[in-house]
N, C-alpha and C positions, 0 to 999 in steps of 0.2 A: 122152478118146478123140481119137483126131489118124485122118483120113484119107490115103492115098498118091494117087497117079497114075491105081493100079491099083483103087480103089475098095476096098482094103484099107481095116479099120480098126484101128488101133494101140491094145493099151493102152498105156502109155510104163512104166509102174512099178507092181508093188502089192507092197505094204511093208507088212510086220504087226511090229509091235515084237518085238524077243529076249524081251522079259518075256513075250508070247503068244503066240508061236509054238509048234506042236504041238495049240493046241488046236481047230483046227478052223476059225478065222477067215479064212484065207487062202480055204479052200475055199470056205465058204461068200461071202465076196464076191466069188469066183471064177462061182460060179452066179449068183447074182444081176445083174452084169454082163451074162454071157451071154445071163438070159433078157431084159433091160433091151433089150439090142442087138438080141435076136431080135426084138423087136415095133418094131424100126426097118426101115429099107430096107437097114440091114449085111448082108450075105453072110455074108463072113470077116472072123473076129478074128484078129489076127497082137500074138502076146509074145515077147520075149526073156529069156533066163536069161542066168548065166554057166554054163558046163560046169561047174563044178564045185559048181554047187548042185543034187547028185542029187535031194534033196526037193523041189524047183519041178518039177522035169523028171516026175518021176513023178506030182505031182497034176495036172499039165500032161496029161500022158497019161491018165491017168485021167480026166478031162472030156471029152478027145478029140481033145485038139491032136497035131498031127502037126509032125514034123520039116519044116521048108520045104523045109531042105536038109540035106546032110552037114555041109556047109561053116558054119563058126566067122566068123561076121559081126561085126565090128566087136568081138568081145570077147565074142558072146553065141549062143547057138543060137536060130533062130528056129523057131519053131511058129506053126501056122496050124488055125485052127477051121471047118471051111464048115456052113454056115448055110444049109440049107434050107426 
């Protein structure tokens, strides 16, 4: 986890091997992060995709990341988590 300016905190990469993808791992250490962070002073978690990884974007949404922006950042769409 890397922090910004903005007290953002970054995952930078989660990477689940081709041989196990599909089967659930992603998400689940997508939650488990989350609740990791939650019990920190993190707010929001902020990921990137590439646009053309519709499978990230959609488990991404389905946890509750929201698009930052429209805009294609550096190569990647950012979502952003807030942490209540």
């Amino acid at each position: 986890m890397l922090m910004d300016k903005d007290d953002n905190y970054w995952i930078p990469a989660l990477m689940i091997d081709h041989k196990h993808q599909g089967k659930g791992y992603g998400k689940a250490a997508m939650e488990t992060l989350i609740q990791f962070m939650s019990n920190s002073s993190c707010t929001r978690i902020m990921i990137g995709h590439r646009p053309d990884n519709l499978i990230a974007g959609r488990m991404y949404e389905a946890l509750g990341f929201l698009k930052a922006s429209e805009e294609v950042i550096d190569g990647e769409i950012v979502r952003l988590l807030q942490i209540c």
